[in-house]
N, C-alpha and C positions, 0 to 999 in steps of 0.2 A: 504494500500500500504506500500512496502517497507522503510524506512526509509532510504533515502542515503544521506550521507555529505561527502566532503573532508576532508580527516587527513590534510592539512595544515591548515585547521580553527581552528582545534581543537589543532594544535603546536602555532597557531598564538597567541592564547588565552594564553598559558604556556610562551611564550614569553613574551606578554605583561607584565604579573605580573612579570616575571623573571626581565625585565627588571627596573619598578617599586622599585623592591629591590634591585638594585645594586645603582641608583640614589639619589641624595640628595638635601636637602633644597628645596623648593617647586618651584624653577624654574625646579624642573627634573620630575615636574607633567604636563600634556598636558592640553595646554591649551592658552590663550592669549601671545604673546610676552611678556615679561619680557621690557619696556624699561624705566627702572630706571640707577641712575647711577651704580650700580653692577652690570648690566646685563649681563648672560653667555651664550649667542645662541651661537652657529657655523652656519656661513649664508651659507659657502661655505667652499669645504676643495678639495686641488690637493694633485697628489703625482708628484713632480715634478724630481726625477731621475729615470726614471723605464728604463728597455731594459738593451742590452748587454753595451749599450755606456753608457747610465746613464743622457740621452737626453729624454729621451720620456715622457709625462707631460698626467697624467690621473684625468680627473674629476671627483672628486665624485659626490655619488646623496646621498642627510641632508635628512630624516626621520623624524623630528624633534617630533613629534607626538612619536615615537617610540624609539628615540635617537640612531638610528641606520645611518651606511654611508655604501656605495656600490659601490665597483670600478667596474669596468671592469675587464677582465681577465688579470693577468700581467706576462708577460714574466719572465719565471724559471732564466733566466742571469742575472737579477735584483741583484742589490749588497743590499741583504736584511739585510746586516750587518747596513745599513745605511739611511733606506729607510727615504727619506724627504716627509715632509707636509709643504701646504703653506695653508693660510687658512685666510678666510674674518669672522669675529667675531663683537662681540657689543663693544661700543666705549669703550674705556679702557680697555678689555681683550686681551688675549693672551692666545695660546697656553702653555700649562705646559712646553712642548720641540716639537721641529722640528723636531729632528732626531730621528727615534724607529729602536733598533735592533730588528728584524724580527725573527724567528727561525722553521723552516719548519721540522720537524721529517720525518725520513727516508719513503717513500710513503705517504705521508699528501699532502694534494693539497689546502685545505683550512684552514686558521687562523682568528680569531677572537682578536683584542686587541681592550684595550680602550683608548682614548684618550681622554685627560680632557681639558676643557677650563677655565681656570683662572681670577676668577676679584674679588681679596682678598677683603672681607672674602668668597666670593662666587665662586663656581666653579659647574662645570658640567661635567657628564660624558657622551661619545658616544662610542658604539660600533662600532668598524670599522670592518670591513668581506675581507679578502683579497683572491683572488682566482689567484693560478696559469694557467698559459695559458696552458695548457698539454689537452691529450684528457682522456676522463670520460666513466667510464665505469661503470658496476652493474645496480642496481635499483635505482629510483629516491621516497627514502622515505620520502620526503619533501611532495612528490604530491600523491594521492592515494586517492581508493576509498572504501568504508567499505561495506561491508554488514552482518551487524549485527542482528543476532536473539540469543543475550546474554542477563542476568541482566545489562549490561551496561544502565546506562538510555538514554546515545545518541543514541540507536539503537532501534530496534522494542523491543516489549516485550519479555521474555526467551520465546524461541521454545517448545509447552507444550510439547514435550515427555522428553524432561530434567530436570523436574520437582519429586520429590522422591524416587531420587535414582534409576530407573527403565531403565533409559540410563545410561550405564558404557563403551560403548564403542561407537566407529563410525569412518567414514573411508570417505578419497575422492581420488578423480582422476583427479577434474579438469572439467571435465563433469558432475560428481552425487555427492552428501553428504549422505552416509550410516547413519541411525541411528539404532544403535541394543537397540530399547525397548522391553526390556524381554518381548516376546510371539509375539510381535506386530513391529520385525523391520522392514522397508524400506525405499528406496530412498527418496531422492529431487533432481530433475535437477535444478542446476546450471545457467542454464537461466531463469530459472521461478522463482527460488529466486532473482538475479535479477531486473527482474521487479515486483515484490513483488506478486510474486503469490504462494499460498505455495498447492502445490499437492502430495499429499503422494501416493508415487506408492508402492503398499503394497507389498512382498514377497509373495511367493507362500510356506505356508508351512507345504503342503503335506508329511508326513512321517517325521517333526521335532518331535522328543522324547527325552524321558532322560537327565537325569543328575540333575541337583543340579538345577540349573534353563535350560531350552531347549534351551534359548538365552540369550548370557551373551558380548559376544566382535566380533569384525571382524573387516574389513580391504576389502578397495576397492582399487584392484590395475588394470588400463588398460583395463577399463568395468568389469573386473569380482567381482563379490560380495561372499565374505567368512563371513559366520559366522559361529561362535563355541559356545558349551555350558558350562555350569558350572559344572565341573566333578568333581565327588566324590571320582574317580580310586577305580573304583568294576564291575564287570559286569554290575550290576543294575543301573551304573551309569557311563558311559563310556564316554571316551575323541571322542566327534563328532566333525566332521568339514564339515559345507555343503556350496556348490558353487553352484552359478547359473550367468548362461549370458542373461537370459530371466528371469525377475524378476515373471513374470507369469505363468512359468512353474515350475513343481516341482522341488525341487533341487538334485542335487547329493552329496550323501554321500558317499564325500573321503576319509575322516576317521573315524574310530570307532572301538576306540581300551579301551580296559580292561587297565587302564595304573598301575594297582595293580601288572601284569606279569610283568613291565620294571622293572629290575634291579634298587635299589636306584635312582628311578625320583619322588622322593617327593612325596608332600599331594597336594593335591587339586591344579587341572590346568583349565584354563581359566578364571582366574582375570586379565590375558590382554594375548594379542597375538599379534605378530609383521611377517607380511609377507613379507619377504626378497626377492624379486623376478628379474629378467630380464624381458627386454621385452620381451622374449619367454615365460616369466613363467616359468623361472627357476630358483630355489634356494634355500631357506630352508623357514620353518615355526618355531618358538621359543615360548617358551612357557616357563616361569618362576613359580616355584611351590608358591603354596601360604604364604608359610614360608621364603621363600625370601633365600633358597640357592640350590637350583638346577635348572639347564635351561634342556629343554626336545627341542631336536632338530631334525626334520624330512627333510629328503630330496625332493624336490618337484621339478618335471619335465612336463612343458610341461600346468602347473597348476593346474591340476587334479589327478598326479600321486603322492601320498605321502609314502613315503618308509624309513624302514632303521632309528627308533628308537633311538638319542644317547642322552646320559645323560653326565653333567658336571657340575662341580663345579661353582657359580657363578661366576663373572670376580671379582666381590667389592663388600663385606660384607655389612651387613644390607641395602641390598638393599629396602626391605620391598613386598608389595603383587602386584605393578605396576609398572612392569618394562617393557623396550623395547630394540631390538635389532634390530637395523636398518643401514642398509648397507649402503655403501657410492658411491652411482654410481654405474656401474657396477667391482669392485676393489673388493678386497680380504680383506679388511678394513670393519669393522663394529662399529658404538658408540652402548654401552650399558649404560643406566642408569635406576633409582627407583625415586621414593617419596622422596628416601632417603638418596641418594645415588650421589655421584659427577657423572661427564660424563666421560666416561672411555674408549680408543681405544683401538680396542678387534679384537681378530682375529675368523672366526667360532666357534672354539672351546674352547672359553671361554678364551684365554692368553690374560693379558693386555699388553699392549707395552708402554700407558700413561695414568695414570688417574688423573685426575686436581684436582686444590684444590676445598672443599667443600663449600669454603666462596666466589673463584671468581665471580661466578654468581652465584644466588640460588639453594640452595644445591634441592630444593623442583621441579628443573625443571627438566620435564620429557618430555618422547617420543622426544628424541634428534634427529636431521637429520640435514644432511649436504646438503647443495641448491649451485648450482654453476648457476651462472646466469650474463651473458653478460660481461664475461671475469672478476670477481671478486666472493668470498665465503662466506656463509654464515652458523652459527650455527642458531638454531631456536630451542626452548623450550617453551613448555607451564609448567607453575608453578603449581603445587597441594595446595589447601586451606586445609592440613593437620589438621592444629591448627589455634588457633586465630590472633597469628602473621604473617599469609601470607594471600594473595589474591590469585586470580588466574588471572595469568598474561600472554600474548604471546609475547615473546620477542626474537629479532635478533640479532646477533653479528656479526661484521662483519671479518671475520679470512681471508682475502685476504691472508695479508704480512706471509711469509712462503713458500717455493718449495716444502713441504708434508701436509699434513695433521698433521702427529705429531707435525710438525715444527708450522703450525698453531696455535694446541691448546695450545703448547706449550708458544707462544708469546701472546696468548691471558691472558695464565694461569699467566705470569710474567707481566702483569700489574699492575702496584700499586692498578686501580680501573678499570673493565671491565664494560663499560655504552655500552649499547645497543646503536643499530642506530634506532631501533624500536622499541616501546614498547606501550601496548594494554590494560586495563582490561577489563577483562572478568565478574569482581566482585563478583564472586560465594562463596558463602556460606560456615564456616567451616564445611568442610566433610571430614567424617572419613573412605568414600570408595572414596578417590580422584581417580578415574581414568581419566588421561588426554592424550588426542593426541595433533597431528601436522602434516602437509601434505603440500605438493606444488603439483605446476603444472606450466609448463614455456609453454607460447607461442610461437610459431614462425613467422616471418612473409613469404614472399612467398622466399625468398633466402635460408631459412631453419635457417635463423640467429635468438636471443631470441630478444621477443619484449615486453612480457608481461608477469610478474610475478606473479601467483595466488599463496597465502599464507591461510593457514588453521588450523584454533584452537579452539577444542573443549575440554569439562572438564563437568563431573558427576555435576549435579545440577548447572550449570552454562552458557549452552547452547553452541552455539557456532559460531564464526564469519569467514569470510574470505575477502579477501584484493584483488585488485588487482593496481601494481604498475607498471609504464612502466620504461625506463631505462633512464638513464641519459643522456640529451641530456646537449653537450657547449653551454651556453650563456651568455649574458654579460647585462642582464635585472637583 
């Protein structure tokens, strides 16, 4: 069976020790009261001026196991220049100070300070967690649930077909998990991994030929299943692209093309592929040459019709051999990035309008996409194990603050330090064919409103996992 746990146990645990290290002297170790004369507990702690008046008196709740306190939700009119603590402690301590200036950054809803308890030479420290009374919106990535078939060891063991290099690509929708094993790709339904059932519905592949390898990447968009081959661009060896909606029936071949006749579209195409599509099925197909400076872009209508050939320069240099180009909703906005390469907002035809720095977030994260989910935004990347210095990581940022997109990446990129609100290993092995993805899927509930977030990260010899997280509900637990 399945192996399923909650990501809060697995935060709770990064807590613990996090907390651990910030504590001192061995009463900030869990355990028996301390009641000597230095003793430093916090038995109780208030805040006693919250509200527009500076009247309304909030109990905390002591952690002491965890040296953490927990108010309730507290009114935005709070004079947080000033906010007071009253608090019941061991005989002879005392609060460091009463009064803490508060400081809420423009869109922050929650703060973290610490407040120390005093009983010279001894003291102690307590996290305090303050949350504004406002309403909440997005994903709730405190709570979630994993389903992992990665080298992770909290999860099942790596899914064998991601084992040797012979999975480079795979694809979801929310319904199925594509895996393109050279010769041997197909599905997984999503409910049967799940409850830990793992049934490989195999492709029908009737009339798959040529190329460099016959299956090499693809991409599952809206039930339809694409894969492509490894093209050598020669006749003998031609850029295919086959679709089926009946994974049983043979597939049709929408493309197959000699890509030696395109005008300067590089060397060797399908070391990744990114399907840009509508919910009609309309949009482009991209294709980056193996040399990491030409994108090979076809028009695609209706999902089956691929038309109309164009070549361009790439958007960012030394991209490397896996890149992506994936659209932003249905907008005229596309992120492109590499292996190698920063995230870069790009229009169809290869213009950037912004490309980030290569140090904000790992320069190594690839197949960017942009998630908007229950009125807040998200970047999401899976990392490439390049070299020895990286893992292969999935991780989310959260780019809400901003009225564009540019303006987003922008305020992301101008952070001193960009920390994920999510972040996953996948643990996968240095590999020198890192090809990585990333996928969603948003639920709705019966209003048509989002309810439920499914998150998707897969990477070459390192299998791959997905998430599912509901949205943030007010509470004062």
């Amino acid at each position: 069976m399945k192996l399923l746990y909650k990501i809060s146990k697995v935060r709770l645990l990064a807590t613990f020790i996090g907390l651990l290290a910030i504590t001192s002297c061995k009463d900030d170790l869990p355990g028996p009261r301390d009641t000597s004369s230095n003793a430093t507990v916090l038995n109780s702690i208030k805040i006693v001026n919250a509200g527009a008046n500076g009247t309304t008196v909030l109990q905390g709740v002591v952690n002491e196991d965890e040296k953490t306190v927990s108010f309730p939700r507290i009114e935005p009119e709070t004079d947080f220049s000033k906010l007071k603590f009253e608090a019941a402690v061991s005989g002879g301590a005392k609060l460091e100070q009463e009064v803490y200036p508060v400081t809420f950054e423009e869109g922050q809803t929650e703060k973290v300070i610490v407040v120390k308890v005093m009983n010279s030479p001894r003291f102690r420290e307590y996290l305090v967690k303050l949350r504004l009374k406002v309403p909440v919106f997005g994903a709730d990535f405190e709570k979630g649930t994993t389903y992992d078939f990665t080298s992770n060891p909290l999860g099942n063991p790596i899914y064998d077909a991601f084992t040797g290099a012979l999975t480079r690509g795979s694809g979801f929708d929310g319904q199925h998990v594509l895996v393109v094993r050279r010769e041997a790709p197909h599905l997984l339904k999503v409910d049967d991994l799940k409850a830990g059932v793992i049934n490989k519905i195999m492709l029908n592949m009737t009339g798959v030929s040529q190329g460099t390898f016959i299956t090499n990447m693809g991409a599952q968009v809206n039930g339809h299943t694409y894969v492509v081959n490894l093209s050598g661009n020669t006749a003998a060896s031609p850029l295919k692209i086959y679709h089926w909606t009946n994974p049983s029936a043979a597939p049709d071949v929408i493309a197959n093309i000699n890509v030696g006749t395109i005008t300067n579209a590089g060397v060797r195409h399908g070391d990744n592929f990114s399907a840009s599509l509508d919910d009609q099925g309309n949009g482009f197909f991209f294709f980056g040459d193996n040399a990491g400076t030409k994108i090979l872009r076809f028009d695609v209508a209706n999902y089956t019709a691929v038309t109309n050939p164009t070549v361009f320069n790439i958007p960012v240099a030394g991209a490397g051999s896996w890149t992506s180009y994936n659209r932003i909703g249905n907008t005229a906005e596309y992120l492109f990035t590499g292996h190698d390469a920063p995230v870069a907002l790009v229009s169809d035809g290869g213009t950037a309008s912004f490309t980030m720095s290569r140090t904000i977030i790992p320069v190594r994260g690839s197949d960017a996409r942009i998630v908007n989910f229950n009125s807040e935004r998200y970047l999401i990347v899976t990392t490439a194990a390049r070299t020895g210095s990286e893992a292969t990581n999935f991780m989310v940022y959260d780019i809400t603050k901003g009225a564009t997109v540019k303006d987003a990446l922008t305020n992301l990129n101008n952070l001193p330090t960009a920390t994920p609100v999510f972040n996953y290993s996948l643990m996968g092995p240095v590999n020198t064919s890192p090809a990585s993805q990333t996928g969603f899927y948003v639920k709705k509930d019966g209003q048509g409103k989002d309810e439920t977030l499914v998150l998707y990260s897969g990477a070459s010899d390192a299998g791959f996992v997905f998430f599912e997280f509901g949205k943030k509900v007010a509470s004062d637990i």
